[in-house]
C-alpha positions in Angstrom: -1.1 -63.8 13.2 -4.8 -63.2 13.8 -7.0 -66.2 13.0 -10.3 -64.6 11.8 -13.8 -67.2 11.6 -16.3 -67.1 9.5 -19.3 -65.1 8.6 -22.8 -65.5 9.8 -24.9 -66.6 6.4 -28.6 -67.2 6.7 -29.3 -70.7 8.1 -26.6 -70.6 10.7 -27.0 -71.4 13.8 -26.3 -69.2 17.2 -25.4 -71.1 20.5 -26.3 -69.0 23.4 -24.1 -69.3 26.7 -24.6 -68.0 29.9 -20.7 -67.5 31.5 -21.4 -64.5 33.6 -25.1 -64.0 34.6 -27.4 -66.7 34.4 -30.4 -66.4 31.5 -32.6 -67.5 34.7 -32.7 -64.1 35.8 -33.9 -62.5 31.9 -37.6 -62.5 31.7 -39.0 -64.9 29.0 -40.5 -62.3 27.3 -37.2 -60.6 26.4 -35.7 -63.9 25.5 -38.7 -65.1 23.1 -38.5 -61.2 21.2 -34.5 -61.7 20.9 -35.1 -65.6 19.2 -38.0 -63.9 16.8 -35.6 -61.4 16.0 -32.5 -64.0 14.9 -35.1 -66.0 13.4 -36.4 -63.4 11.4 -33.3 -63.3 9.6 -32.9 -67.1 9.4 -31.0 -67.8 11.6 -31.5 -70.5 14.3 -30.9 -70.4 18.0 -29.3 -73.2 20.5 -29.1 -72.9 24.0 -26.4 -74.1 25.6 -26.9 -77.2 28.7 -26.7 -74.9 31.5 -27.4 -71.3 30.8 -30.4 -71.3 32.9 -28.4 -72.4 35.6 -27.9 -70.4 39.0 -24.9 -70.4 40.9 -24.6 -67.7 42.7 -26.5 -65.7 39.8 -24.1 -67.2 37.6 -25.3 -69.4 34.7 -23.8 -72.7 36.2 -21.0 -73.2 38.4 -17.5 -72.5 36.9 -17.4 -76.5 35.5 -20.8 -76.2 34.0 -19.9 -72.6 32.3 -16.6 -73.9 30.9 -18.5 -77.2 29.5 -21.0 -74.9 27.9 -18.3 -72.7 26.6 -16.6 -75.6 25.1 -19.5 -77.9 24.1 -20.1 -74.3 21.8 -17.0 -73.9 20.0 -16.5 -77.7 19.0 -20.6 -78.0 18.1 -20.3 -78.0 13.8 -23.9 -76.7 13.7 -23.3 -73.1 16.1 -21.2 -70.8 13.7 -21.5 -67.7 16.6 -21.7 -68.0 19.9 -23.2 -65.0 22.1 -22.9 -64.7 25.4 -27.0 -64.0 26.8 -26.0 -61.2 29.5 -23.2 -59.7 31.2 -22.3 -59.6 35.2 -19.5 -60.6 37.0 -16.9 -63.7 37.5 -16.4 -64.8 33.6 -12.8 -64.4 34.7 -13.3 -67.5 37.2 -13.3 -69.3 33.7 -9.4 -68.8 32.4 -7.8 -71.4 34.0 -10.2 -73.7 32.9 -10.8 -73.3 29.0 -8.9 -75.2 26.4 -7.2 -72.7 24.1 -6.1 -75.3 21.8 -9.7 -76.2 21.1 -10.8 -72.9 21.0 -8.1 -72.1 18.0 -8.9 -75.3 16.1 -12.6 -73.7 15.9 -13.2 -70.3 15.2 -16.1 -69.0 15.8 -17.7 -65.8 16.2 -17.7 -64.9 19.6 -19.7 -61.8 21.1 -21.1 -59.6 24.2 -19.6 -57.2 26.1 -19.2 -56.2 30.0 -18.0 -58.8 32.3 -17.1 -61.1 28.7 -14.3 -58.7 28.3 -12.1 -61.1 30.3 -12.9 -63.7 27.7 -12.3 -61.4 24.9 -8.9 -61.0 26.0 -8.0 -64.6 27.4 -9.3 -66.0 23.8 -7.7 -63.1 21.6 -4.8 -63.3 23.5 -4.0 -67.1 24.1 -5.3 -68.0 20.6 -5.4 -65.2 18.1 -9.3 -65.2 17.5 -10.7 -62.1 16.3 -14.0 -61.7 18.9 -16.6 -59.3 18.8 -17.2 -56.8 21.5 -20.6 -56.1 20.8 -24.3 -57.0 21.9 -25.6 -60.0 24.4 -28.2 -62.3 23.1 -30.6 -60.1 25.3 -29.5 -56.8 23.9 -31.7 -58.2 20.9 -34.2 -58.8 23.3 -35.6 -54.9 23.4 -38.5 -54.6 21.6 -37.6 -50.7 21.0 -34.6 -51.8 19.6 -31.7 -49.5 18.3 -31.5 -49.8 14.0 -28.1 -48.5 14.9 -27.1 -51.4 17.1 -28.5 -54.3 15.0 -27.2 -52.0 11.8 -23.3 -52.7 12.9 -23.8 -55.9 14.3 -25.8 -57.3 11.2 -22.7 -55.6 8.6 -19.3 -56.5 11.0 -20.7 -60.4 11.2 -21.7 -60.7 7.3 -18.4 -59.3 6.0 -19.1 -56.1 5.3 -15.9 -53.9 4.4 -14.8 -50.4 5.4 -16.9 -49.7 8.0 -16.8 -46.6 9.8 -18.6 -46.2 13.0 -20.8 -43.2 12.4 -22.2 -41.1 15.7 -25.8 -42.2 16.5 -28.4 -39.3 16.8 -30.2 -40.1 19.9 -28.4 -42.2 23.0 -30.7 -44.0 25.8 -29.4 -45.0 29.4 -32.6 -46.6 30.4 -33.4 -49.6 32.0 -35.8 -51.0 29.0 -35.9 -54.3 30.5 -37.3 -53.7 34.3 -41.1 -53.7 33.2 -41.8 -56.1 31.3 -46.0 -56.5 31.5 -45.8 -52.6 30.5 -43.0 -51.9 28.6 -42.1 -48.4 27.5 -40.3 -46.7 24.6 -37.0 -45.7 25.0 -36.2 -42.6 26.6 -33.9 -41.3 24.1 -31.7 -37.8 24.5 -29.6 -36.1 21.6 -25.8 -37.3 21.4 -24.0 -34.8 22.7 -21.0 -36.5 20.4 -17.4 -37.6 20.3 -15.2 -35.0 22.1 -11.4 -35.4 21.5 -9.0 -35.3 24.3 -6.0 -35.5 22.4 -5.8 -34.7 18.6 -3.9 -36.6 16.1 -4.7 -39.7 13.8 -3.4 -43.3 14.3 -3.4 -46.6 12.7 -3.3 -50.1 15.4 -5.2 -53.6 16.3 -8.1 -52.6 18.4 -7.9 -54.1 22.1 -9.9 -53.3 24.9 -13.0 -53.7 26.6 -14.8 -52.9 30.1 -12.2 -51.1 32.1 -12.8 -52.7 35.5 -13.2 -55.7 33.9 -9.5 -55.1 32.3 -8.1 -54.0 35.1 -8.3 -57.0 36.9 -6.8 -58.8 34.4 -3.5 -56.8 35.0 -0.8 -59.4 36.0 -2.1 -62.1 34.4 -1.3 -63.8 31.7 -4.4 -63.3 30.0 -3.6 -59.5 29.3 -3.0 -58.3 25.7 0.2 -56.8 24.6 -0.7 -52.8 24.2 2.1 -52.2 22.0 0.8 -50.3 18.8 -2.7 -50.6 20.2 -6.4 -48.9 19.7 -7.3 -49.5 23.4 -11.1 -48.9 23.6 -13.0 -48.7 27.1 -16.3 -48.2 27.9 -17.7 -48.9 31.8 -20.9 -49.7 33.0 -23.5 -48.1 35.6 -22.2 -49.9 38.5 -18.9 -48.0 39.0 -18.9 -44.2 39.8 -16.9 -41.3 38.7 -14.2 -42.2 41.4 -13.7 -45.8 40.7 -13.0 -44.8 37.2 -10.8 -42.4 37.7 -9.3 -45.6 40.4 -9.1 -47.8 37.2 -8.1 -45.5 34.7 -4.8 -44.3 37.3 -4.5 -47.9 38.2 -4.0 -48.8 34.2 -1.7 -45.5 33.8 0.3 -46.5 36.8 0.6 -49.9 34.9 2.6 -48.5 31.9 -0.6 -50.0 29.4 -1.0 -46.9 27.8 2.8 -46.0 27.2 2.6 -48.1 24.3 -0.5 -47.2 22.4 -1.1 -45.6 19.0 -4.6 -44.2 20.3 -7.3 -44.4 22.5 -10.9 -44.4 22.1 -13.3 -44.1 24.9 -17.2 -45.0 24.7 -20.2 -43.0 26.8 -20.0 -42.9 30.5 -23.6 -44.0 32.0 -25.2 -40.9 33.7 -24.9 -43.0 37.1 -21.3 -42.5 37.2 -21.7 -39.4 38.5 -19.8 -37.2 36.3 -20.5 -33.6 36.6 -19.4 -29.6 36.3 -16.9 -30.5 38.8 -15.5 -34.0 37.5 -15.7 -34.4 34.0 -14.7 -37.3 32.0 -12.2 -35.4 29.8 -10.4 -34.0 32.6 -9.6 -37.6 34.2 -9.1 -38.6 30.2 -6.8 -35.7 29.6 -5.1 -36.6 32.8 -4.3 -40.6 32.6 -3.3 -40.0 29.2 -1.0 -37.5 29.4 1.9 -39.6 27.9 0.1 -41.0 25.4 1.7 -39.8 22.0 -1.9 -40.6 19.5 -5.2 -39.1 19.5 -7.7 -40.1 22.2 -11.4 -39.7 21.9 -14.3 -39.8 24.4 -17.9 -40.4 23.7 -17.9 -43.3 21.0 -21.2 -45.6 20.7 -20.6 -48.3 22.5 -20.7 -49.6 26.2 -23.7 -49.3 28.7 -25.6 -46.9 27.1 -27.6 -47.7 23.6 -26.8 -47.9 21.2 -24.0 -49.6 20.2 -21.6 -50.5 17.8 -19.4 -53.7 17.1 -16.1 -53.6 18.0 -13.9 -56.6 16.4 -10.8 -57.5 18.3 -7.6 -57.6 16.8 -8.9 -55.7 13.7 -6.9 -52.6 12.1 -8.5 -49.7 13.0 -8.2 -46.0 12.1 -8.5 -43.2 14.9 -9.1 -39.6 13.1 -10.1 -37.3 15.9 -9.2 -34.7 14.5 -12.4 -35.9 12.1 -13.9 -37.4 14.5 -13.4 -40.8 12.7 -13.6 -44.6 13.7 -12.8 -46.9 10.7 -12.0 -50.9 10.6 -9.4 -51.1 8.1 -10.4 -55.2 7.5 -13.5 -56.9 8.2 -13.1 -59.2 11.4 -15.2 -62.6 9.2 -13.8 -64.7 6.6 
């Protein structure tokens, strides 16, 4: 049974960890909007010991990021903890982290990325429902998405039937390289959700960053799939042929025999996508044996902006109405 924690109510407190990429390498200015944003809404912030660490651009080594991760979930003033950035190596974590702990304090736990293989180490080893949704930074933007802080603001308060609506405008920018200067967004129309396979379907959501995933394959840290939403988005470091590497690898696996439906967010125009490779042949083509509806395009990933995902939730899949709906909220 999923253990769900509570919801963030005005006068909480946020801890801040850094178990991927260290906060060192944010620029303060991004950092100081993102705490005027939580405190806006009265809500505190706390750093944790090491996040502005730097071990091989990692906030700490891997004893220093487990402490923090720790010190976070058994701290009675931090009711969420989000991790500040994504990167690489949360997975060098796993071994290390006391699950028992973890489950005798539930917390809201969020970001996205390379925290995928926490996501599904925590959800999978405890029961936690955890939030694949925006870094500390994301909040950071000072042309931020209403959309993004819209669904993250209602899936942490509680909020009930929510149904992740398609955003008008997407951005694949990189907001945060000038910081003396910074610019609006460069925003383009959503082009939409396309569906790859028609059909409705009713499952726990699972899922995450699919390289991240992938390497999780054969590890004990790997959800079941069984009458799973699988979501998976990737990021801009990975091109069209990686993915397609991934996605086969995953296929090849048997993880998507099992599935009820799939739901796929935005590839980032880096990938490399064309007329030549699209996204919903390769989608069309890993999922061939999948019996429920799979969808490509959602809001959420590496390009803004983006919605909360809660792991281990209920969610409905409509594509043939193009609709995403949590069938519970993911707080007490």
């Amino acid at each position: 049974m999923n253990i769900k924690p509570r919801k963030l109510e005005s006068g909480d407190s946020i801890g801040v960890i850094a178990p991927s990429r260290s906060l060192k390498q944010i620029h303060q200015k991004w950092i100081d909007i993102a705490i005027r944003h939580f405190e806006a809404k009265n809500l505190n912030v706390i750093f944790s010991d090491h996040c502005r660490e730097d071990w091989h651009g990692n906030g700490g080594t891997i004893e220093q990021r487990v402490s923090d991760m720790m010190d976070m979930f058994t701290d009675d003033r931090v009711k969420a903890i989000l991790a500040a950035v994504g990167g690489f190596n949360s997975n060098q974590l796993l071994q290390h982290l006391d699950y028992k702990k973890i489950q005798r304090n539930p917390k809201i736990f969020c970001g996205y990325s390379d925290i995928t293989a926490l996501h599904n180490a925590i959800h999978t080893k405890t029961g936690l429902v955890t939030f694949y949704g925006p870094h500390f930074c994301t909040f950071g933007d000072p042309f931020q998405f209403d959309y993004t802080v819209q669904y993250f603001d209602e899936i942490m308060s509680g909020k009930k039937d929510i149904s992740i609506e398609e955003s008008p405008e997407y951005s694949a920018d990189n907001w945060y390289e000038n910081p003396t200067n910074p610019a609006p967004r460069n925003k383009k129309p959503n082009p939409g959700t396309q569906v790859i396979r028609p059909g409705e379907a009713e499952g726990e959501l699972v899922g995450g960053n699919i390289s991240t995933l992938t390497s999780l394959l054969g590890t004990e840290y790997l959800p079941s799939f069984k009458d799973k939403i699988l979501f998976l988005e990737e990021g801009d470091d990975s091109d069209c042929r990686s993915i397609d590497r991934y996605l086969t690898q995953l296929q090849l696996s048997g993880a998507f025999n099992e599935l009820k439906g799939m739901m796929v967010g935005r590839f980032h125009p880096n990938s490399g996508f064309n007329d030549n490779q699209k996204p919903e042949e390769l989608l069309n083509r890993v999922t061939k044996d999948l019996k429920g509806p799979v969808i490509y395009g959602a809001d959420f990933g590496h390009t803004d902006p983006i919605a909360t995902i809660p792991i281990g939730v209920p969610c409905l899949v409509d594509a043939n109405r193009k609709k995403i709906q949590y069938l519970e909220s993911g707080v007490l």
